[in-house]
C-alpha positions in Angstrom: 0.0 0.0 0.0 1.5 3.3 -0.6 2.0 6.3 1.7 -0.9 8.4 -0.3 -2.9 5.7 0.3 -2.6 5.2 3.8 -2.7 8.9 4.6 -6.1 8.8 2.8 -7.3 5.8 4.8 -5.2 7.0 8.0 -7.2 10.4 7.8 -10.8 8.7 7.3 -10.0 6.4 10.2 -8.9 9.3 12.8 -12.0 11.2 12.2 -14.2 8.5 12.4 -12.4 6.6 15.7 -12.5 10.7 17.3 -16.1 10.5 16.6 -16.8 7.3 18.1 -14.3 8.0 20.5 -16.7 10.7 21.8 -19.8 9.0 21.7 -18.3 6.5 24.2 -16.7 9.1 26.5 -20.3 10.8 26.5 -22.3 7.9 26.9 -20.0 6.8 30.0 -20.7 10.4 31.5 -24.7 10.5 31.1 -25.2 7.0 32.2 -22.5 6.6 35.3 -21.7 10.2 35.8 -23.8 12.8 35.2 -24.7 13.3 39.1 -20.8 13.2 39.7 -18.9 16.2 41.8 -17.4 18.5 39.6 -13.7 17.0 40.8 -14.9 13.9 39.3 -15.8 14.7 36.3 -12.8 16.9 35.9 -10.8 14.2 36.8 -12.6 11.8 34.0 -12.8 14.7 31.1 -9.0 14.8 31.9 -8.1 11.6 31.3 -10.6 10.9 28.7 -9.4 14.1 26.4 -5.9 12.5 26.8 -6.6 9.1 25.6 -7.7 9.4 22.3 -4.1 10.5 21.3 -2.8 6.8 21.7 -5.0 5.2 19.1 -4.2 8.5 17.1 -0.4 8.5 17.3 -0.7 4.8 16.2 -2.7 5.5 12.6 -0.6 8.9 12.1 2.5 6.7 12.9 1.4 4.1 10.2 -0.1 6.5 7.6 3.2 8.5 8.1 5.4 5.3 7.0 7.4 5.7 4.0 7.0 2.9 0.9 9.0 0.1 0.6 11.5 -0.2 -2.0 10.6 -1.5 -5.1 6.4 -1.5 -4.6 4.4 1.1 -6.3 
């Protein structure tokens, strides 16, 4: 697979894992948290913004790969 190809693919597949991403983190705080203190649902937001860069340092990482030698 080439590199345009996987940047094409790469960006499709950030904005729709960000998307679902969000929908989970949301769904997690209306059905368990919502009645939360505010120190709690700092704390979660925190560390919920944050870990949506792992999966998206992974597919920028792979998209970002150069082509082998010798495929086109």
């Amino acid at each position: 697979m080439t590199q345009r190809t996987r940047k094409l693919l790469g960006t499709m597949l950030v904005l729709v894992s960000i998307v679902v991403y969000s929908i989970l983190v949301g769904t997690i705080y209306a059905n368990f948290l919502a009645a939360a203190p505010w120190w709690a649902l700092l704390a979660y937001f925190a560390v919920a913004g944050a870990l949506w860069f792992f999966p998206a340092a992974w597919i920028v990482r792979w998209m970002s790969r150069p082509d082998r030698a010798g495929t086109h």
